[in-house]
N, CA and C atoms of all chains as a GROMACS GRO file, in nm:
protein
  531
    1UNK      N    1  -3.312   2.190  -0.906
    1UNK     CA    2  -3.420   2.176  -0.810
    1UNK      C    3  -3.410   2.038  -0.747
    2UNK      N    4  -3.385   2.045  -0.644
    2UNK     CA    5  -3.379   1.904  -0.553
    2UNK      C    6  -3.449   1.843  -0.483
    3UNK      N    7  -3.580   1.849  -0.552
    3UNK     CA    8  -3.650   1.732  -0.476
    3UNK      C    9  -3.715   1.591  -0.568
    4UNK      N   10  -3.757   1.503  -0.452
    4UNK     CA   11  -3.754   1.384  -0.515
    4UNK      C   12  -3.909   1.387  -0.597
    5UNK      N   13  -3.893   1.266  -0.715
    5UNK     CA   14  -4.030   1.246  -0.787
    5UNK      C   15  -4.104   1.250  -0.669
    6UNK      N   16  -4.174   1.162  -0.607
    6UNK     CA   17  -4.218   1.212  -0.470
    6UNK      C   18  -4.308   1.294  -0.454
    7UNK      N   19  -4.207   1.418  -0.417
    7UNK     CA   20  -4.260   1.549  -0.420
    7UNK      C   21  -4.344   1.585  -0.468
    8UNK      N   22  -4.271   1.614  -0.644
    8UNK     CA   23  -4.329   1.638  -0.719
    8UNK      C   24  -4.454   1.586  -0.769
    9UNK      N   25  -4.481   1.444  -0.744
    9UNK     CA   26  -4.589   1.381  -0.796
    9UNK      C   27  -4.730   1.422  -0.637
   10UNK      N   28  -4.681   1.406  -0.548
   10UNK     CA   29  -4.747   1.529  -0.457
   10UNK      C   30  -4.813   1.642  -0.453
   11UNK      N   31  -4.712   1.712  -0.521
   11UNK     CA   32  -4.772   1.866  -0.531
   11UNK      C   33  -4.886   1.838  -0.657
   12UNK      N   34  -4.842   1.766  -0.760
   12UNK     CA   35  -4.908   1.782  -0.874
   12UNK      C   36  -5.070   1.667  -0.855
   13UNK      N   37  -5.057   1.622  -0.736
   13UNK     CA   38  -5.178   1.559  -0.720
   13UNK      C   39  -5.300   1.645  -0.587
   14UNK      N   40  -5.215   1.785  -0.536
   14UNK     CA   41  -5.236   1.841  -0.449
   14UNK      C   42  -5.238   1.791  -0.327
   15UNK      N   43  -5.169   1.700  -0.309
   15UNK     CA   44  -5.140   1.619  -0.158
   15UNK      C   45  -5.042   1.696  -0.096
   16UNK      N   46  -5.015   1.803  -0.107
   16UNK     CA   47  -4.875   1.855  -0.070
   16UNK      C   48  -4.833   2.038  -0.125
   17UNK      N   49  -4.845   2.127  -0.030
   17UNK     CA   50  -4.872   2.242  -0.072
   17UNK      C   51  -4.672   2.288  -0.068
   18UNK      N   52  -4.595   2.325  -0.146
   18UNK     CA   53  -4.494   2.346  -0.135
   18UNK      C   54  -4.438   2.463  -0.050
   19UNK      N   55  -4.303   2.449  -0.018
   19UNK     CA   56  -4.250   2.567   0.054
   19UNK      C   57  -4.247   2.652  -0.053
   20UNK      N   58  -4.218   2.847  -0.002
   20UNK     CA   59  -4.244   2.903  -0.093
   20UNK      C   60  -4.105   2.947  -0.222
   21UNK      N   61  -3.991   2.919  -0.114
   21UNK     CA   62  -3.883   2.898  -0.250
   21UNK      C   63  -3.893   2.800  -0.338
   22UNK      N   64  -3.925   2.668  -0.278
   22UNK     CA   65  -3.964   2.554  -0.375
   22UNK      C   66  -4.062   2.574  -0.518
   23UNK      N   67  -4.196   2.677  -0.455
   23UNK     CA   68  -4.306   2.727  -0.554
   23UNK      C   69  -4.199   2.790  -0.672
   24UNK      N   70  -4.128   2.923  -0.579
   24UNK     CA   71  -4.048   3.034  -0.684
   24UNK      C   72  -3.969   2.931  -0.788
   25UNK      N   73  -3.880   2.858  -0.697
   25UNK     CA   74  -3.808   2.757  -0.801
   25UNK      C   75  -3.862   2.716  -0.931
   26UNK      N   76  -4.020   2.616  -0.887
   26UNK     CA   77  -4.098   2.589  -0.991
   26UNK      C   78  -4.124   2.653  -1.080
   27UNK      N   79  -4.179   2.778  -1.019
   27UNK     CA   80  -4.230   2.875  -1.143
   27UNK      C   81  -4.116   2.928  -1.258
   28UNK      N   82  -3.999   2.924  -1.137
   28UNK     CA   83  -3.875   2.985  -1.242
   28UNK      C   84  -3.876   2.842  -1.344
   29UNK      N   85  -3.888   2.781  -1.326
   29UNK     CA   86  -3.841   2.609  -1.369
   29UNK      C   87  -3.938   2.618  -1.496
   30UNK      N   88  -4.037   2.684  -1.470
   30UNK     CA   89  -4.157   2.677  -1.632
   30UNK      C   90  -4.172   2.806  -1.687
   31UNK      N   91  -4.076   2.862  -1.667
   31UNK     CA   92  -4.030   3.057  -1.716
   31UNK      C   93  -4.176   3.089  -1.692
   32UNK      N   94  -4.253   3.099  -1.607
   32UNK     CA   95  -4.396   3.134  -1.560
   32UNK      C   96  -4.410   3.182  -1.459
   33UNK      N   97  -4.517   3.238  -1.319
   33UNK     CA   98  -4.524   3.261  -1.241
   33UNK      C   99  -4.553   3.177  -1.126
   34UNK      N  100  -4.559   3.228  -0.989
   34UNK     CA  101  -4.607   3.107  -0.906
   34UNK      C  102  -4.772   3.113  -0.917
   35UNK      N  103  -4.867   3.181  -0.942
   35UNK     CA  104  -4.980   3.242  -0.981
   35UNK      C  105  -5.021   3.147  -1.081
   36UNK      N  106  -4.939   3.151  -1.215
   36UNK     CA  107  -4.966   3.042  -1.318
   36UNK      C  108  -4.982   2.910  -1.261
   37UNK      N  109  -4.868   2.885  -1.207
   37UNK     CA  110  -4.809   2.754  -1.172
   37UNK      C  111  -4.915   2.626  -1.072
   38UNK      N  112  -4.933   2.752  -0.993
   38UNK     CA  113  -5.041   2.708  -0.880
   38UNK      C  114  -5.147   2.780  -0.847
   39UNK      N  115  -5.180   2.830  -0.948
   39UNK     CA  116  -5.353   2.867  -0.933
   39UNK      C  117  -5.422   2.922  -1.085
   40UNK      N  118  -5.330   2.841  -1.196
   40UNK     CA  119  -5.412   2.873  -1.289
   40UNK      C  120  -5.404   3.014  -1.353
   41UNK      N  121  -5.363   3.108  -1.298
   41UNK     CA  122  -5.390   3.234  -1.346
   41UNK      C  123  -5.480   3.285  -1.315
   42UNK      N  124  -5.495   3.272  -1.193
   42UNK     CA  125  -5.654   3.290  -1.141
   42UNK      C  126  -5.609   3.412  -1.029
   43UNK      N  127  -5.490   3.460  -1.025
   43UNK     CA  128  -5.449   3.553  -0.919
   43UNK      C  129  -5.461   3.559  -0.807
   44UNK      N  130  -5.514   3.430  -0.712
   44UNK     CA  131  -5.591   3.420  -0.597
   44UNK      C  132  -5.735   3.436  -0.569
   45UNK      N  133  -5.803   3.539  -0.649
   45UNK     CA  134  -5.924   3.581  -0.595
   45UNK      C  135  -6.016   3.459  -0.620
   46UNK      N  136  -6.066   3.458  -0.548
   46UNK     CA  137  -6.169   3.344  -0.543
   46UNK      C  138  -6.305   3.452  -0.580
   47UNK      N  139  -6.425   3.427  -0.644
   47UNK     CA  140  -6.517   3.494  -0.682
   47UNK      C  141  -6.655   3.482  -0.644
   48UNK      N  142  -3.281   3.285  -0.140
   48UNK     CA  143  -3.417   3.188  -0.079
   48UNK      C  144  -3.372   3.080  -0.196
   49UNK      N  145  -3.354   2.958  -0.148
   49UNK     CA  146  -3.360   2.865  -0.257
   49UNK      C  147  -3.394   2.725  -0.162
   50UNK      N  148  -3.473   2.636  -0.242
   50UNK     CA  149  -3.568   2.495  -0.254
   50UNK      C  150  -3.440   2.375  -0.177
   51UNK      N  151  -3.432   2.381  -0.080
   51UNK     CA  152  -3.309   2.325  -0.064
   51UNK      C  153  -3.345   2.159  -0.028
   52UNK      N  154  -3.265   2.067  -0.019
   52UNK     CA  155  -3.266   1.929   0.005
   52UNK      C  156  -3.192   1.891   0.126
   53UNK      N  157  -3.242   1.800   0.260
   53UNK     CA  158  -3.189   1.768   0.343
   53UNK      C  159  -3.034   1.667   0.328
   54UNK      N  160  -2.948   1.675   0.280
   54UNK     CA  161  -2.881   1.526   0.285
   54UNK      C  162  -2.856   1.470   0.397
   55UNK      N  163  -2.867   1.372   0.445
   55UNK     CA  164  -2.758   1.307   0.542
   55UNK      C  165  -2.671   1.158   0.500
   56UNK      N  166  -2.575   1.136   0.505
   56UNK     CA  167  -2.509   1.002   0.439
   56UNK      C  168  -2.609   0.885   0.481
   57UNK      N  169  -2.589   0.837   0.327
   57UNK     CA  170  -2.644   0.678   0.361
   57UNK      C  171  -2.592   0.608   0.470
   58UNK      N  172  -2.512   0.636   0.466
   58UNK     CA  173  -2.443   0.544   0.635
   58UNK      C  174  -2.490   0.581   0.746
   59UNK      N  175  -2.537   0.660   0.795
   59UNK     CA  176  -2.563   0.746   0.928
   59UNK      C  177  -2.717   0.608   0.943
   60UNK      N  178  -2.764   0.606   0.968
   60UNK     CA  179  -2.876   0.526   0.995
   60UNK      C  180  -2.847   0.368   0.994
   61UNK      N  181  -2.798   0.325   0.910
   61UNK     CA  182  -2.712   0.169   0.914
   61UNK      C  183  -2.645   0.187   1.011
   62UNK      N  184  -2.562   0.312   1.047
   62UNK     CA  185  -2.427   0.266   1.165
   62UNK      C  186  -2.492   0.286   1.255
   63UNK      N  187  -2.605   0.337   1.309
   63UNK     CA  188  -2.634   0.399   1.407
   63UNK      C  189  -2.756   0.262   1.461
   64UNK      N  190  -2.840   0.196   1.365
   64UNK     CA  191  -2.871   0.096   1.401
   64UNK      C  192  -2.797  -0.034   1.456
   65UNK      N  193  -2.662  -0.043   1.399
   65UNK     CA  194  -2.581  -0.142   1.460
   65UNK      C  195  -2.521  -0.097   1.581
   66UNK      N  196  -2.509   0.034   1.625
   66UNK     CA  197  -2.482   0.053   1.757
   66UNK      C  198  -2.542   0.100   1.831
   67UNK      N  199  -2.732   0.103   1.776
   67UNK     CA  200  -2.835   0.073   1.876
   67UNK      C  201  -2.801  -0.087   1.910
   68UNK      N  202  -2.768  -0.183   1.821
   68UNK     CA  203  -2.789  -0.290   1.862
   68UNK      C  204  -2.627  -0.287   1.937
   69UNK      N  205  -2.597  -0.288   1.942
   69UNK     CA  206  -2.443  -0.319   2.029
   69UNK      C  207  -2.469  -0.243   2.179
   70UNK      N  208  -2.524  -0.122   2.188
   70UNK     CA  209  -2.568  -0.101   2.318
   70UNK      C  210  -2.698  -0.218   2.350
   71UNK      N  211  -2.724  -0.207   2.324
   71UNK     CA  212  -2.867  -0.329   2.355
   71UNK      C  213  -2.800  -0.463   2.398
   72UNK      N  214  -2.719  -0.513   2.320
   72UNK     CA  215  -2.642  -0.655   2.325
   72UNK      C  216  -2.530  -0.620   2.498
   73UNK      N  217  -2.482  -0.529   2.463
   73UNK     CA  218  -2.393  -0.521   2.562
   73UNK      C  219  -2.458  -0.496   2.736
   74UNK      N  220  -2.607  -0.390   2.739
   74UNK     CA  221  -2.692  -0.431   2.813
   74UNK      C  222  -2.751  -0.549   2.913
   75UNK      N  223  -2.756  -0.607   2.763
   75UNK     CA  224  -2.848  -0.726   2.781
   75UNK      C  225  -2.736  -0.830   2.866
   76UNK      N  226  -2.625  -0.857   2.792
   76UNK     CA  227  -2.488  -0.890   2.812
   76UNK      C  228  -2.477  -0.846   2.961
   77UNK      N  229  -2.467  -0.762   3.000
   77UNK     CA  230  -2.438  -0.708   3.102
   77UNK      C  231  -2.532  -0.747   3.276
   78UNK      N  232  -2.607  -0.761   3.185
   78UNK     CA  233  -2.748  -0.818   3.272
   78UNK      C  234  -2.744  -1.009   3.311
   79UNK      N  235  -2.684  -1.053   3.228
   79UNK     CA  236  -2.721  -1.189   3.237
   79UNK      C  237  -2.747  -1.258   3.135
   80UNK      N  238  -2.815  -1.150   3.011
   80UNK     CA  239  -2.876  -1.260   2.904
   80UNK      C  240  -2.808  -1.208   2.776
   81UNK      N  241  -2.708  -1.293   2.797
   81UNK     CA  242  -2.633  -1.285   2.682
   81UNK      C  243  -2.657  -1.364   2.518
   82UNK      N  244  -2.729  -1.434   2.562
   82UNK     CA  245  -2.771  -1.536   2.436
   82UNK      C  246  -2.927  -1.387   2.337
   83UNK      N  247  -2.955  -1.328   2.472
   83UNK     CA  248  -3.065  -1.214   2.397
   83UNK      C  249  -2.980  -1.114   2.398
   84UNK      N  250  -2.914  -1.053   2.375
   84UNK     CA  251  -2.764  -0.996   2.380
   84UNK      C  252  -2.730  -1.000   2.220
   85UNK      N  253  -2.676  -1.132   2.195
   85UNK     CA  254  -2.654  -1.146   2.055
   85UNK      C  255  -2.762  -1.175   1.948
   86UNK      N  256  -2.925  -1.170   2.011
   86UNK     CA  257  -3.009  -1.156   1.931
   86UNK      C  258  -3.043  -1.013   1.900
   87UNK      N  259  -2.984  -0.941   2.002
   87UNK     CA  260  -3.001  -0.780   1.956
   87UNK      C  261  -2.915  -0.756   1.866
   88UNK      N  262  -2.821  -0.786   1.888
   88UNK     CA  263  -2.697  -0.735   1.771
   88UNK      C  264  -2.734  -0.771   1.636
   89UNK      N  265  -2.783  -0.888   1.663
   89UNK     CA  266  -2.805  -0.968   1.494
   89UNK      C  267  -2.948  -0.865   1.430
   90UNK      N  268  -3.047  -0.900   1.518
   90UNK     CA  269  -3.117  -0.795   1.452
   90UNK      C  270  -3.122  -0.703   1.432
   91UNK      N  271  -3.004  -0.586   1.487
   91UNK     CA  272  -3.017  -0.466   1.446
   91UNK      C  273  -2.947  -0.466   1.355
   92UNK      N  274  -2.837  -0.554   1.320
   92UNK     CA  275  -2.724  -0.558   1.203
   92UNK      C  276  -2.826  -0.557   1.136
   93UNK      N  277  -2.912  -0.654   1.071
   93UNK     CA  278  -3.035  -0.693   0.973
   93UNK      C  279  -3.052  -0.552   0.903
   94UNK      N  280  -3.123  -0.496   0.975
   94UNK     CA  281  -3.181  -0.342   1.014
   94UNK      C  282  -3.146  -0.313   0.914
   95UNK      N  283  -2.990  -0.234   0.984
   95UNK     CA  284  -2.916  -0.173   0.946
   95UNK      C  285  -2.894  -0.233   0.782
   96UNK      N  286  -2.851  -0.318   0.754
   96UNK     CA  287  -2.850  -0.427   0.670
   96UNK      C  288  -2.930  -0.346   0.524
   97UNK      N  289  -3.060  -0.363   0.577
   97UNK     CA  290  -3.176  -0.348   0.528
   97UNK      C  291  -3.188  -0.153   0.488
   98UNK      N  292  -3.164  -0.089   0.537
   98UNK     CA  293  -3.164   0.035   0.554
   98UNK      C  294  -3.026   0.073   0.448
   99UNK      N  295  -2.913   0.020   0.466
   99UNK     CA  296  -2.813   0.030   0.365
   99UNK      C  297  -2.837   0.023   0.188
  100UNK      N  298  -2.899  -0.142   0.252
  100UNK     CA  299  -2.873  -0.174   0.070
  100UNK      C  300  -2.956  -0.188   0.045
  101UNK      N  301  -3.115  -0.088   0.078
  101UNK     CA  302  -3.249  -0.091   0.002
  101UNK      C  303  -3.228   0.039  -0.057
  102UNK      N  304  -3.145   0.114  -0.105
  102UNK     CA  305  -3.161   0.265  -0.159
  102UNK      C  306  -3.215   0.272  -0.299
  103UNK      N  307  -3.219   0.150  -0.347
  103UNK     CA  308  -3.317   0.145  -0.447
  103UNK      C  309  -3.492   0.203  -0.431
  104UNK      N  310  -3.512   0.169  -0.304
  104UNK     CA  311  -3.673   0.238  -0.288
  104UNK      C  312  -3.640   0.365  -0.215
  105UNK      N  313  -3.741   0.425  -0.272
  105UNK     CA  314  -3.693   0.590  -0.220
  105UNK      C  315  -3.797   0.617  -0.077
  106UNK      N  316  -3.876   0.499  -0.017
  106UNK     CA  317  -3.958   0.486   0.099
  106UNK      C  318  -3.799   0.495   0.204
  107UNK      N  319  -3.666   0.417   0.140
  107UNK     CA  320  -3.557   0.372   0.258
  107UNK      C  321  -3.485   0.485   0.244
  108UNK      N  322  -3.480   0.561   0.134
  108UNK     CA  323  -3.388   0.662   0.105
  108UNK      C  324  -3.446   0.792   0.234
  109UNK      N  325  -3.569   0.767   0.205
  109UNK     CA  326  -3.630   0.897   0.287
  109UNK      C  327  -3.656   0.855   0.465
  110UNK      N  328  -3.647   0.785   0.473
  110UNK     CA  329  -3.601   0.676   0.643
  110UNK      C  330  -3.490   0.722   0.677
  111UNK      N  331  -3.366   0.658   0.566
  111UNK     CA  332  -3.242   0.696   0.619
  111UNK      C  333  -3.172   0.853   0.584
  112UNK      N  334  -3.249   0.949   0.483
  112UNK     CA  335  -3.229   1.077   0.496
  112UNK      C  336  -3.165   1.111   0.399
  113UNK      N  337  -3.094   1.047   0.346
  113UNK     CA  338  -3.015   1.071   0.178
  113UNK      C  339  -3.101   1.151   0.040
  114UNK      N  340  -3.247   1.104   0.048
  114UNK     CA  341  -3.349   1.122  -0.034
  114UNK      C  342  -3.430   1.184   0.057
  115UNK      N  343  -3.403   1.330   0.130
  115UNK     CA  344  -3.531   1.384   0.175
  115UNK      C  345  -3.553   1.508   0.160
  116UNK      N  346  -3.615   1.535   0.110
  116UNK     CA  347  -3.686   1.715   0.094
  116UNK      C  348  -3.715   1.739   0.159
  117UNK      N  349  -3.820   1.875   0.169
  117UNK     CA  350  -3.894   1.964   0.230
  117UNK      C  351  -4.027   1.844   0.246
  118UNK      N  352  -4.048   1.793   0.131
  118UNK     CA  353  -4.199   1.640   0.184
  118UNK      C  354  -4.166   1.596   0.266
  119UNK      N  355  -4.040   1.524   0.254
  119UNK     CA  356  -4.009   1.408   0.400
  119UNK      C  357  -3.984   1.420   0.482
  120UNK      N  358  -3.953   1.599   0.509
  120UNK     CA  359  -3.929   1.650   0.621
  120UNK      C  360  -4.027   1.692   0.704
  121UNK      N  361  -4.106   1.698   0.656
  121UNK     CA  362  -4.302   1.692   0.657
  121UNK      C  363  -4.340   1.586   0.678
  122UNK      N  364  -4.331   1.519   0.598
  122UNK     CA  365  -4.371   1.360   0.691
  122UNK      C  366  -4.319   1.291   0.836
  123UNK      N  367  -4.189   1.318   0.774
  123UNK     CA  368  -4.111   1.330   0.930
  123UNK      C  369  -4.131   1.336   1.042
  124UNK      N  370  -4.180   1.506   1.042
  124UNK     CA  371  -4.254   1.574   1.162
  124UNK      C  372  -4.383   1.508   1.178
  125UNK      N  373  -4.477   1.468   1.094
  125UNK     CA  374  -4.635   1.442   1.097
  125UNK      C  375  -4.593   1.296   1.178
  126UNK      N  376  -4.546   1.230   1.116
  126UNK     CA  377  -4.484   1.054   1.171
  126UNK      C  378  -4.454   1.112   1.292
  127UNK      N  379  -4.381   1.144   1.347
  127UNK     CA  380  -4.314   1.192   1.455
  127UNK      C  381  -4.405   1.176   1.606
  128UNK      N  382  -4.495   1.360   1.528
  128UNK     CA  383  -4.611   1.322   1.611
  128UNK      C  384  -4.696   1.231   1.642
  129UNK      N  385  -4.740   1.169   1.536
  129UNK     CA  386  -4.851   1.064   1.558
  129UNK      C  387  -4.762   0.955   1.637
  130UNK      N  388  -4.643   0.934   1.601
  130UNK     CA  389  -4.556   0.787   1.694
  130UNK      C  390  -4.611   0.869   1.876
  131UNK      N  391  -4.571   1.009   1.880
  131UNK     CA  392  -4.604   1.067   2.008
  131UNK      C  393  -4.720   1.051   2.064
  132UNK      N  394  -4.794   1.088   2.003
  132UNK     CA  395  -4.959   1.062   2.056
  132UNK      C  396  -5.014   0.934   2.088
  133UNK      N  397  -4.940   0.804   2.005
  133UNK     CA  398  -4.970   0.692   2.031
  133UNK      C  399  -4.921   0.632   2.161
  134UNK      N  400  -4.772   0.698   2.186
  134UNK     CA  401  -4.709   0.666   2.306
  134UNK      C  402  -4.764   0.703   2.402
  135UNK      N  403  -4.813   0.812   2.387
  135UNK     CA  404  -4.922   0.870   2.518
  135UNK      C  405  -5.020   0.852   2.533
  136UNK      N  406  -5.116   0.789   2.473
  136UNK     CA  407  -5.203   0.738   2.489
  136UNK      C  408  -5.210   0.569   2.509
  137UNK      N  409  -5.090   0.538   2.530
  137UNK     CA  410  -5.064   0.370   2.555
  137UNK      C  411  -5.049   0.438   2.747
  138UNK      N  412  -4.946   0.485   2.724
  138UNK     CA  413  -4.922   0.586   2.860
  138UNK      C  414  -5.032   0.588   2.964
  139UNK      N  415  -5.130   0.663   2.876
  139UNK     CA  416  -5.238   0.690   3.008
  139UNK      C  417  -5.320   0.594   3.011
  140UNK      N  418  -5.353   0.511   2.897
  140UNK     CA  419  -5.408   0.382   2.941
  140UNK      C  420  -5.371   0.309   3.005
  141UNK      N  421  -5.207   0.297   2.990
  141UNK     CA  422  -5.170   0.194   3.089
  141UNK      C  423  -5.178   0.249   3.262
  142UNK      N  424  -5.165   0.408   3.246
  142UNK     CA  425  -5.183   0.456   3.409
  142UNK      C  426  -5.286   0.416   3.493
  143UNK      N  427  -5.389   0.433   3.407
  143UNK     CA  428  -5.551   0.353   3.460
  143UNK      C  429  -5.539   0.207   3.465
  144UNK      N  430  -5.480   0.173   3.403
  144UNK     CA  431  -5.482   0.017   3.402
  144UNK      C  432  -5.422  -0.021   3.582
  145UNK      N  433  -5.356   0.082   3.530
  145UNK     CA  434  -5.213  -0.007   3.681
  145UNK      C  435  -5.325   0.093   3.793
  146UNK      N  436  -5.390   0.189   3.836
  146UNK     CA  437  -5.473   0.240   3.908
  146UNK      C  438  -5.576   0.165   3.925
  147UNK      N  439  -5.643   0.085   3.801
  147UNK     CA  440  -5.730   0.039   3.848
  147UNK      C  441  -5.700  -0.108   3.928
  148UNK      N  442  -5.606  -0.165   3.938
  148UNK     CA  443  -5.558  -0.269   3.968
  148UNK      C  444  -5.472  -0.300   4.113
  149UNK      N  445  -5.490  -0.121   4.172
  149UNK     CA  446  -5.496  -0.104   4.340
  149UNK      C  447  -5.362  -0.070   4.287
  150UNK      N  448  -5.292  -0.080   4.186
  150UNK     CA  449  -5.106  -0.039   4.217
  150UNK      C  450  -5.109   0.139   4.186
  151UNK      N  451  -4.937   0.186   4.215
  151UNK     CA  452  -4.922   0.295   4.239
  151UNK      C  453  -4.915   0.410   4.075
  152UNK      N  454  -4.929   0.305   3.954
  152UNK     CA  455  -4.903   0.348   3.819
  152UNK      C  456  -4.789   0.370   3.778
  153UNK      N  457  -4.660   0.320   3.831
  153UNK     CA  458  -4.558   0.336   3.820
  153UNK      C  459  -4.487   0.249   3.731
  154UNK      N  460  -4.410   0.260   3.603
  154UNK     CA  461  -4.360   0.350   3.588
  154UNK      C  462  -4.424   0.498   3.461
  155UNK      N  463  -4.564   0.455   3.449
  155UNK     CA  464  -4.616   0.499   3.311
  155UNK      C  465  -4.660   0.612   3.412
  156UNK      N  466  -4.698   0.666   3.530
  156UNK     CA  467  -4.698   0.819   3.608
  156UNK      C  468  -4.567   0.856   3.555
  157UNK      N  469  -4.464   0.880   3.576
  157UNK     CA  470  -4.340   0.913   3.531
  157UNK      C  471  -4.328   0.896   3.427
  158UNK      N  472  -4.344   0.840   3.322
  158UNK     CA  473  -4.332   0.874   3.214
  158UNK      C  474  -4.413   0.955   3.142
  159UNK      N  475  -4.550   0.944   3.166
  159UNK     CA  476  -4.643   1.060   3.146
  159UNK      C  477  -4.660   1.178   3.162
  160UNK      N  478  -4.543   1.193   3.264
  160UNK     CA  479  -4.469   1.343   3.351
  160UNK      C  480  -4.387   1.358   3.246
  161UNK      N  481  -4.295   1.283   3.220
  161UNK     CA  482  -4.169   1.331   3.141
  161UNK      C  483  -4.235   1.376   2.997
  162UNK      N  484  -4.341   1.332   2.940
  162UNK     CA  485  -4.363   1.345   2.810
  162UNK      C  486  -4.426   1.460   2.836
  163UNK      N  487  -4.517   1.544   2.894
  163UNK     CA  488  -4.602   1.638   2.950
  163UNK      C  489  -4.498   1.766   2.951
  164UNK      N  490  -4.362   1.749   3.018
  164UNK     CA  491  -4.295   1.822   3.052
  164UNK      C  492  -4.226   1.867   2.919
  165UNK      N  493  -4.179   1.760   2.844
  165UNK     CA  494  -4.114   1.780   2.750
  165UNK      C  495  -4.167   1.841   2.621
  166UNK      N  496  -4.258   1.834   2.613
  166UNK     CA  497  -4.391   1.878   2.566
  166UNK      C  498  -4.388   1.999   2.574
  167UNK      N  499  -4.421   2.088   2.617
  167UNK     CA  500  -4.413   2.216   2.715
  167UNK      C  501  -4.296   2.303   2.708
  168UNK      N  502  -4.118   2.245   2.711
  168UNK     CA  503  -4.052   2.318   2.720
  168UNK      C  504  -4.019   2.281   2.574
  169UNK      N  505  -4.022   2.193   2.508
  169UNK     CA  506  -4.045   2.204   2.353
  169UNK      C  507  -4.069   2.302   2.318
  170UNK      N  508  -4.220   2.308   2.295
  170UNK     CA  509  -4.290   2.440   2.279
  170UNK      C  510  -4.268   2.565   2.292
  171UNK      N  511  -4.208   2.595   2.395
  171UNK     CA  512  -4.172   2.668   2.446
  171UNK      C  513  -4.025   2.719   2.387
  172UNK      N  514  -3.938   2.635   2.371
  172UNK     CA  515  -3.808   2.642   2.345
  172UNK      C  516  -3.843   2.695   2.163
  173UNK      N  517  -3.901   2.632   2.097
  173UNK     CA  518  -3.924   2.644   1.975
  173UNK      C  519  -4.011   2.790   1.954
  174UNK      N  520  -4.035   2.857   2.023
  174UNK     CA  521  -4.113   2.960   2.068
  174UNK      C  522  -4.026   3.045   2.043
  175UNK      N  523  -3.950   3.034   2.124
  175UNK     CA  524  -3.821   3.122   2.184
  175UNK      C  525  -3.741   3.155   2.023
  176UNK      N  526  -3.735   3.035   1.979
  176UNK     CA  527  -3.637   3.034   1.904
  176UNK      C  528  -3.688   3.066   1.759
  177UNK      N  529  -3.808   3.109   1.739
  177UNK     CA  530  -3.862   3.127   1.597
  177UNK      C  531  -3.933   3.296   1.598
   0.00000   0.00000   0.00000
């Protein structure tokens, strides 16, 4: 996965919403989903 | 589909600043003022200089393109624009300025054309093409 700390410290501060291969990457990157990854497991629905 | 990374060589931005400054010098040179001539050169060498052998901070890495993702390619574009909007709005201030001052607004009418235009078939072109 090729991007810089940066990035990463970006996304993980939510300053920065990723492209969506970048997400897939991630999620592959934590054997998890993009769902897990970036929304908790929350599946999208907002309630 | 994969997360890909922009490279471009560390060199491309150093060389390209020293032969912004060598057109500039040779210009200037060309004009008469050769003593500001070789102050262009020197400072763009600097630049360049500076842009080379700072790859330790990843602020120069992502300037000169070696260190840029999908973020800096995003910033990129966002910088980009805002440098645009500022130019145009120096633009039309200065048009009023030179209007209000009985002159014809020249050369910031024409340039305010050119940015307007370019603007437009941008858009347009990027339209086309997506």
């Amino acid at each position: 996965m090729e991007v810089s700390r940066q990035t990463i410290n970006a996304i993980e501060t939510e300053r920065y919403t990723p492209s969506l291969p970048l997400a897939l990457a991630l999620a592959r990157y934590f054997d998890s989903t993009v769902e897990e990854v970036f929304d908790g497991g929350n599946d999208g629905v907002q309630k | 589909m994969e997360a890909t990374m922009v490279f471009r060589s560390k060199w491309f931005l150093p060389l390209f600043s020293l032969a912004l400054g060598l057109a500039f010098g040779g210009a200037l040179w060309a004009g008469g003022e050769g003593r500001a001539g070789v102050e262009a050169v020197t400072l763009m060498t600097v630049v360049g200089l500076v842009f080379l052998v700072g790859g330790r901070s990843e602020m120069i890495r992502g300037l000169r393109g070696d260190g840029r993702d999908e973020y800096w390619q995003r910033l990129d574009v966002h910088a980009t624009a805002l440098a645009g909007h500022v130019v145009i709005a120096a633009i039309l201030v200065m048009c009023m300025w030179e209007w209000g001052h009985g002159r014809d607004g020249s050369p910031f009418v024409q340039l305010g054309a050119v940015a307007g235009v370019a603007y437009i078939v941008a858009l347009g072109l990027l339209r086309w093409r997506s």
